[in-house]
PADOFI-732623 format. One record per residue: residue in one letter; y, z, x of N, C-alpha, C, O, CB in turn; residue number from 1. Coordinates in steps of 0.2 Angstrom, whole numbers. Glycine has a CB too. Layout:
res:n_c2:n_c3:n_c1:ca_c2:ca_c3:ca_c1:c_c2:c_c3:c_c1:o_c2:o_c3:o_c1:cb_c2:cb_c3:cb_c1:n
A:Y:Z:X:Y:Z:X:Y:Z:X:Y:Z:X:Y:Z:X:NUM .
...
This chain:
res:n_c2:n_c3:n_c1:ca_c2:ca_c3:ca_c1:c_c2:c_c3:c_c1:o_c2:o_c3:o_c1:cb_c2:cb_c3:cb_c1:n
X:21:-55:5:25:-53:10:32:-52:9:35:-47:10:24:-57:16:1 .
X:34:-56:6:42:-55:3:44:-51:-2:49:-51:-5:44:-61:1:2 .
X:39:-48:-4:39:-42:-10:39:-34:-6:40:-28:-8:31:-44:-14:3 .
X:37:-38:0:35:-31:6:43:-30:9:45:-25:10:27:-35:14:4 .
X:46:-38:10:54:-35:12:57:-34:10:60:-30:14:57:-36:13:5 .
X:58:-36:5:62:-36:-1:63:-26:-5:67:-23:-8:56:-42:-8:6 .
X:55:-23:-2:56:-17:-4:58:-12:2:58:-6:2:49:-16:-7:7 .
X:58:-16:6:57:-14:12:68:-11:10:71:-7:9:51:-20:19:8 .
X:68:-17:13:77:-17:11:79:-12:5:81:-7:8:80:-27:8:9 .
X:79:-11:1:81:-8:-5:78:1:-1:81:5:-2:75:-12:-14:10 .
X:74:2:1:72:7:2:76:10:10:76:16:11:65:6:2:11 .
X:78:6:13:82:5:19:89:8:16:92:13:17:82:-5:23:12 .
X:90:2:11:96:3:7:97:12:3:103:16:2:95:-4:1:13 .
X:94:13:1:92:19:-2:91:24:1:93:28:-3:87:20:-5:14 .
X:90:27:7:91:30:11:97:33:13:99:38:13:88:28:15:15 .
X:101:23:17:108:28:21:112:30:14:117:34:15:115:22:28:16 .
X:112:27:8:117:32:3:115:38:2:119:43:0:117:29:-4:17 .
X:108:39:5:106:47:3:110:52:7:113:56:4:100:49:5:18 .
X:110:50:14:114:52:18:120:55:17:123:60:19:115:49:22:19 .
X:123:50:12:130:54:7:129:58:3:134:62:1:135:49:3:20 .
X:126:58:0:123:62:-7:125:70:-4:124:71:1:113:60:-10:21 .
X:127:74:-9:127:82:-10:121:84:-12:119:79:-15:130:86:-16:22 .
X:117:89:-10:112:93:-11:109:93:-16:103:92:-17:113:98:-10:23 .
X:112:94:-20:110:94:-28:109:86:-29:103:85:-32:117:96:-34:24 .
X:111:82:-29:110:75:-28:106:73:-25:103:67:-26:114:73:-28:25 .
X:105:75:-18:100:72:-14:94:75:-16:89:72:-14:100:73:-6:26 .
X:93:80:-19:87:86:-21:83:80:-25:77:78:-23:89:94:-27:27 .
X:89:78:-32:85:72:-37:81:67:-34:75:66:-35:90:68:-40:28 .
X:87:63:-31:82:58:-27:77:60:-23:72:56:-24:85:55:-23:29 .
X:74:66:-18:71:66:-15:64:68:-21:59:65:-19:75:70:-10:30 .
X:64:70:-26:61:73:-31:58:62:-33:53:59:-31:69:78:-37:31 .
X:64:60:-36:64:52:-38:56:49:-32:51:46:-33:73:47:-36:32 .
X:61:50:-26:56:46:-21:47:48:-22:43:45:-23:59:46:-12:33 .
X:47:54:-21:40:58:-22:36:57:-26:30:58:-25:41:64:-23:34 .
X:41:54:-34:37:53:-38:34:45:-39:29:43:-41:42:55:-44:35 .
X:39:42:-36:38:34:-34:32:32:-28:30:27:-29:45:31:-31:36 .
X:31:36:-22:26:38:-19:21:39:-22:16:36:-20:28:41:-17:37 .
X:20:44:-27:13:47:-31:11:40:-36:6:38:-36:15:54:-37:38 .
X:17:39:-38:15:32:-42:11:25:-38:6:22:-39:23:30:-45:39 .
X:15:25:-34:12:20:-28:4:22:-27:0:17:-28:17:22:-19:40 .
X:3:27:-25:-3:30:-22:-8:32:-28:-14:33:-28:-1:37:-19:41 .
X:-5:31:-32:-9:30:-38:-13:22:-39:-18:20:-38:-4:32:-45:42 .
X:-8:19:-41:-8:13:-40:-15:10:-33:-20:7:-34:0:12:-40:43 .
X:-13:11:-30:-15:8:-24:-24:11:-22:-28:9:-19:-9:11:-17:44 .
X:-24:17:-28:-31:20:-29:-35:16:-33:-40:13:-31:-31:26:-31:45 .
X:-30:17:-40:-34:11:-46:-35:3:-42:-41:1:-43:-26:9:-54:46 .
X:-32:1:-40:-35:-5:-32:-41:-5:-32:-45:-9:-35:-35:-2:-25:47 .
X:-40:1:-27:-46:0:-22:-53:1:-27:-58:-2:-25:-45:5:-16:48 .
X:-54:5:-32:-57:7:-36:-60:3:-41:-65:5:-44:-55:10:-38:49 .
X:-56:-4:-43:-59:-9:-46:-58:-15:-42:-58:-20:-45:-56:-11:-51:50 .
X:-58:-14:-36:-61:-20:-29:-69:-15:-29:-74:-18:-26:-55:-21:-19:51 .
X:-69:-9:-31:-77:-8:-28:-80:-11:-21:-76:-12:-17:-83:-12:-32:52 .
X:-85:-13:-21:-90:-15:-14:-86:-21:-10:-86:-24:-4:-99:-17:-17:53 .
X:-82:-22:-14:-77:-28:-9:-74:-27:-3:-75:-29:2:-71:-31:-11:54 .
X:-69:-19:-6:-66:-15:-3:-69:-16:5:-75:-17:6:-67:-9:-7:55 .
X:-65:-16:10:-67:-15:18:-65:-7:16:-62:-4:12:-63:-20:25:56 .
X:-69:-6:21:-72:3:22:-66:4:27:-65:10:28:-82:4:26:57 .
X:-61:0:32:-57:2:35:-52:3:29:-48:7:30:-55:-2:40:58 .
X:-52:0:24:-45:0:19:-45:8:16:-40:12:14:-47:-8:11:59 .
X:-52:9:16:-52:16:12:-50:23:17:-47:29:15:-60:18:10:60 .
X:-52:20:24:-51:26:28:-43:26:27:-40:31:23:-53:26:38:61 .
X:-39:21:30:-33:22:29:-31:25:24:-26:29:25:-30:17:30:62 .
X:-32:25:16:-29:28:11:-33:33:12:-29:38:10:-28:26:5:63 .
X:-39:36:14:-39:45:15:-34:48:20:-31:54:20:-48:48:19:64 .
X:-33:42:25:-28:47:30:-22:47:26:-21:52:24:-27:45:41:65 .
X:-19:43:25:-14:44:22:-12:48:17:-8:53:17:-12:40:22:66 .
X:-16:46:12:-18:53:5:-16:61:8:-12:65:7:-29:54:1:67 .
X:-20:62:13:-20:67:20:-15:70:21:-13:76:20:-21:65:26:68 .
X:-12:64:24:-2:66:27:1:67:22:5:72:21:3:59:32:69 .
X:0:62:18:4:63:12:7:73:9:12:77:8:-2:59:4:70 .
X:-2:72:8:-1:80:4:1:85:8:5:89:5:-8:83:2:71 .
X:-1:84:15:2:90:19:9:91:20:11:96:22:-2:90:26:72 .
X:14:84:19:18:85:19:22:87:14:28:90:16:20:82:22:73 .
X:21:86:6:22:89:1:20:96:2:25:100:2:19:86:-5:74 .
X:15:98:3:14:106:4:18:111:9:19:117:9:7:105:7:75 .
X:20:107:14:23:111:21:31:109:19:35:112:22:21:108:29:76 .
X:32:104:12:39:105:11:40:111:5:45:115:4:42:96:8:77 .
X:34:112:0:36:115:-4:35:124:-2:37:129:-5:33:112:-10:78 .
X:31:123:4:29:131:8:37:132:9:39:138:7:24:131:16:79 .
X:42:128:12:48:130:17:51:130:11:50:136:10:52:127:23:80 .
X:53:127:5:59:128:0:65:134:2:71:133:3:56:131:-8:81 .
X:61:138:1:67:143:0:67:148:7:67:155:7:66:148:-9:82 .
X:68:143:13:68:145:19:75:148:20:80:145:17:65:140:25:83 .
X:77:154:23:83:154:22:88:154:31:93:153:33:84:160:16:84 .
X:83:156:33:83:159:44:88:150:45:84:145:44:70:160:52:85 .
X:94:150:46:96:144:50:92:140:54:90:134:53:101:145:55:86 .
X:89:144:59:88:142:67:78:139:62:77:133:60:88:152:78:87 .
X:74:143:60:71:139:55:70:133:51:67:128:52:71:141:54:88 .
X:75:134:46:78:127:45:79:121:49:77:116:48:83:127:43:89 .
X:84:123:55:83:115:58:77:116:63:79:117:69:90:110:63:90 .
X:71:117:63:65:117:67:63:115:58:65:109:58:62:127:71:91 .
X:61:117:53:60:111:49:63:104:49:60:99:49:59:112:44:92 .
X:69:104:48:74:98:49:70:92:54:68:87:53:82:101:52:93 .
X:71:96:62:66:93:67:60:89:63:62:83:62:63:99:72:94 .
X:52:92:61:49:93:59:51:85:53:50:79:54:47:101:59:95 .
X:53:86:50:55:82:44:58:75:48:55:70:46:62:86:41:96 .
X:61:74:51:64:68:55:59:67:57:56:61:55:69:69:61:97 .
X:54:71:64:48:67:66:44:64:61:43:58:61:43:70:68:98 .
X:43:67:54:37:64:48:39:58:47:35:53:47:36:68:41:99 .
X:46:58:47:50:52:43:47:46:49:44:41:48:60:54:42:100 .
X:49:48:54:49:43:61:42:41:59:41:35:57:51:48:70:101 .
X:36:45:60:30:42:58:27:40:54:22:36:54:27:45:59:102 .
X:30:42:47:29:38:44:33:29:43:29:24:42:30:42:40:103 .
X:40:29:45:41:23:47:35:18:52:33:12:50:48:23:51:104 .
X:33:21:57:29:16:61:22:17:57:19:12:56:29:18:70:105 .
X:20:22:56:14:20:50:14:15:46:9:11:46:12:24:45:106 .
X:19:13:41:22:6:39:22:1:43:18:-3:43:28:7:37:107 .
X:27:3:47:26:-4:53:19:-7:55:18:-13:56:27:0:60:108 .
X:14:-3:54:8:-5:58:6:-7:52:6:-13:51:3:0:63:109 .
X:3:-4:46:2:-8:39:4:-15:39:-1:-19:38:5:-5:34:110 .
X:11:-16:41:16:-21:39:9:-26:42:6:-30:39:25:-20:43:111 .
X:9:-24:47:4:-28:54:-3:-31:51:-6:-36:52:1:-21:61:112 .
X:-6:-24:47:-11:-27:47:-12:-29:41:-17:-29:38:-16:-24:49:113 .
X:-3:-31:37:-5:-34:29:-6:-40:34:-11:-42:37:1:-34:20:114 .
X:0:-43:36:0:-50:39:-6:-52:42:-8:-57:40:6:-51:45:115 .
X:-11:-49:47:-17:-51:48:-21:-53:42:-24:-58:41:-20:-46:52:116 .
X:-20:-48:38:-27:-49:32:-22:-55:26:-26:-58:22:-29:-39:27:117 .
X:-19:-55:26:-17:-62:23:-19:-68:29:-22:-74:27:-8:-62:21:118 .
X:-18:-68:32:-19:-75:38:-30:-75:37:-33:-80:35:-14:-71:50:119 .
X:-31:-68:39:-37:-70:37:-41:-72:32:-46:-75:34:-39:-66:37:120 .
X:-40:-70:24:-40:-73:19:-37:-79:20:-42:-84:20:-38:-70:13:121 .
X:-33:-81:21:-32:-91:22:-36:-94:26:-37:-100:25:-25:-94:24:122 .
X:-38:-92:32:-42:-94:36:-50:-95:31:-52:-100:30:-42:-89:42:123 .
X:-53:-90:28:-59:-87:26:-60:-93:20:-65:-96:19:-57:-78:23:124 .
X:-53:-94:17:-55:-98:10:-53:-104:14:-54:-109:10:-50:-96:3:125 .
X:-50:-107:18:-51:-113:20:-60:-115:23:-63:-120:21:-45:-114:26:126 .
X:-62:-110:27:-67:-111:28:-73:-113:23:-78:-117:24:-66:-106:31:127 .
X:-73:-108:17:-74:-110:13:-74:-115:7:-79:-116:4:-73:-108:13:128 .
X:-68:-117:7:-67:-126:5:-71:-130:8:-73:-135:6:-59:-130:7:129 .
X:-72:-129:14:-72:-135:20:-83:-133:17:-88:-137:15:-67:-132:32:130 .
X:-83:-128:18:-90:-130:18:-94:-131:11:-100:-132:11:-94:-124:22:131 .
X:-89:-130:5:-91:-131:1:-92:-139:-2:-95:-142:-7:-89:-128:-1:132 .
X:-87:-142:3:-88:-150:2:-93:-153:5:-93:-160:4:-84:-152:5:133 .
């Protein structure tokens, strides 16, 4: 869990400097984070993929839905690129802020159900001590 804040801050942190960044420079990062995400999501597959049958079957829906959103939003970002209509642009901009916003509270609730499932595993393996005695 403190690996969860810890990243959590640095990515908070990473953000409002983007806000300063030029175009050309926010482009990079935005490029950086995308790649750090794929990486993540990679990762989080190779997981679930050598937990096999352990795996809970909720743990998998959530990485299809999210794999899901993920892609559609790489896709609906790289469809607009080279949008050029103003009043368009910020109707993606809009569009872009919501994802963002949902994606914050999709985290949020993760956040939720790591802390359950850690409290559960300690419950589970106490339970387990106890009856192994």
């Amino acid at each position: 869990m403190s690996e969860l804040a810890q990243r959590t801050a640095v990515a908070e942190q990473k953000a409002k400097a983007a806000e300063a960044e030029g175009r050309d420079k926010l482009t990079a990062t935005v490029a950086g984070a995308r790649q750090s995400a794929d990486d993540a999501a990679a990762n989080l597959q190779l997981a679930a993929d050598t937990t096999g049958e352990e795996m809970a079957s909720w743990w998998n829906d959530v990485q299809a839905t999210w794999s899901t959103r993920a892609q559609k939003l790489r896709d609906d970002v790289q469809a607009k690129k080279d949008e050029k209509d103003a009043h368009r642009a910020a109707r993606r901009a809009d569009r872009a802020e919501s994802d963002a916003i949902n994606a914050v509270a999709f985290a949020l609730a993760a956040i939720d159900e790591a802390y359950y499932a850690v409290l559960d595993a300690d419950l589970a393996r106490l339970e387990a001590d106890a009856l192994a005695q």
